[in-house]
C-alpha positions, 0 to 999 in steps of 0.5 A: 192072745188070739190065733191068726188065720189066713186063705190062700189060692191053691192049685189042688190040681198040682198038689194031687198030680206033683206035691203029693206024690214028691211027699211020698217018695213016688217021684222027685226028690225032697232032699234039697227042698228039705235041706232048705227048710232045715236052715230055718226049722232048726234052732239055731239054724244049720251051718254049725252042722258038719256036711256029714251031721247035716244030711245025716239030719236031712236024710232022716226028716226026708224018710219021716216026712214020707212015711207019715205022707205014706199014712194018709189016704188018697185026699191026703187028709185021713189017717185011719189010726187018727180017725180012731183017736175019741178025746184029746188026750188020746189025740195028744199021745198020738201025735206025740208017738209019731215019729218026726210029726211036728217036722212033718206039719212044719215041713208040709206047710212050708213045701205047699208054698213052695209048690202049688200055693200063694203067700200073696194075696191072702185074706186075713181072717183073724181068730175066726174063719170064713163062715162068720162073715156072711149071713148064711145057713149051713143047711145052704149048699155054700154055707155047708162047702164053706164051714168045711173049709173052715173045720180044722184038720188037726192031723196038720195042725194039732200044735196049733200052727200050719195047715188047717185044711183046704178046698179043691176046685171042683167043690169052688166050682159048686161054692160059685154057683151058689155064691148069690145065697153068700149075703153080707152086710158089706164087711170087708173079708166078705167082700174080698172073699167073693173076689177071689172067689172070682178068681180062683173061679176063673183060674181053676184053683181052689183055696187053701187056709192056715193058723199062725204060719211061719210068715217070714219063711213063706212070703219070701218064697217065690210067688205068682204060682197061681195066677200071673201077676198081668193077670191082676187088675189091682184096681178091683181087689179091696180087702187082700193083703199082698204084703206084711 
């Protein structure tokens, strides 16, 4: 059994400006977005919790998800004690040490959809990632941005599932101007990888990737975040996927 991996448009702009400070307490309020989540996280699901049980339970995963959100640096991809972590073994106490992580990678995965990503389209990239698809070096300026996207950022994902890792539109811009030395042999990811290159391109977005998401629970949140749906001229996009 393989892994199945996915990129997506994303609005970093958003994420950094409105998502990021929600995840840390500085603004809004993750209290019902984080009830609704439960509904679905939990086994078994939550309307066998009595109304005090439940946002005893919705209370406290708020405070966890903030105070690890709280441990990252200004990318949000950094931890400085997992920075320090030199094997797998030390890396599996780690994450099994802090407090609410899965619910926090669970949680993380599901309010980036919520807010500032797009299910549909996506590129479905299989057990690999991006880089493989294209004859290039990494020694390229676009080979290097695009085996970025591809490295797993384990602080998201170490079980396996979730965010891997994103790219903002400020290194898009750098990858589309050096997307003549992205050569292919006409494989169909490749070629719906430089569609939407396009287009995040033309949108200021830049891309976000996953591994093994709970699909279901994302596609059926609301979509259209990045880019209007008259915008798409669905003629011209060979190799996206818009529905399961």
């Amino acid at each position: 059994m393989g892994y199945w991996r996915t990129l997506h448009l994303f609005d970093d702009r958003k994420f950094y400006t409105e998502t990021v400070p929600a995840l840390k307490g500085e603004k809004g309020d993750l209290t019902d977005d984080c009830r609704e989540f439960l509904k679905t996280h939990v086994v078994g699901g939550t309307l066998h919790l009595s109304k005090e049980k439940l946002e005893k339970l919705v209370n406290k995963t708020v405070e966890k998800i903030i105070s690890i959100s709280n441990s990252l640096d200004k990318t949000f991809k950094v931890n400085n004690l997992h920075q320090k972590v030199v094997n797998t073994n030390d890396e599996m106490a780690f994450f099994n040490n802090l407090e609410g992580y899965y619910d926090f990678t669970r949680f993380f995965e599901y309010y980036i959809f919520k807010t500032c990503a797009d299910f549909f389209p996506h590129i479905g990239l299989g057990k690999g990632g991006v880089f493989r698809n294209f004859k290039i070096s990494e020694k390229k300026l676009s080979g290097a941005i695009i085996e970025e996207l591809d490295d797993w950022n384990n602080f998201f994902c170490f079980h396996g599932m979730g965010i891997t890792n994103w790219m903002s539109h400020d290194d898009l811009q750098y990858l589309y101007l050096d997307k003549d030395n992205l050569k292919h042999d006409g494989n169909e990811i490749a070629t719906a990888f430089l569609t939407l290159l396009e287009v995040a391109y033309t949108y200021e977005l830049g891309f976000i990737m996953g591994v093994d998401m709970r699909d279901e629970i994302l596609q059926s949140l609301p979509d259209h975040k990045t880019v209007r749906p008259d915008l798409w001229n669905l003629q011209n996009l060979p190799g996206l996927i818009w529905s399961m």
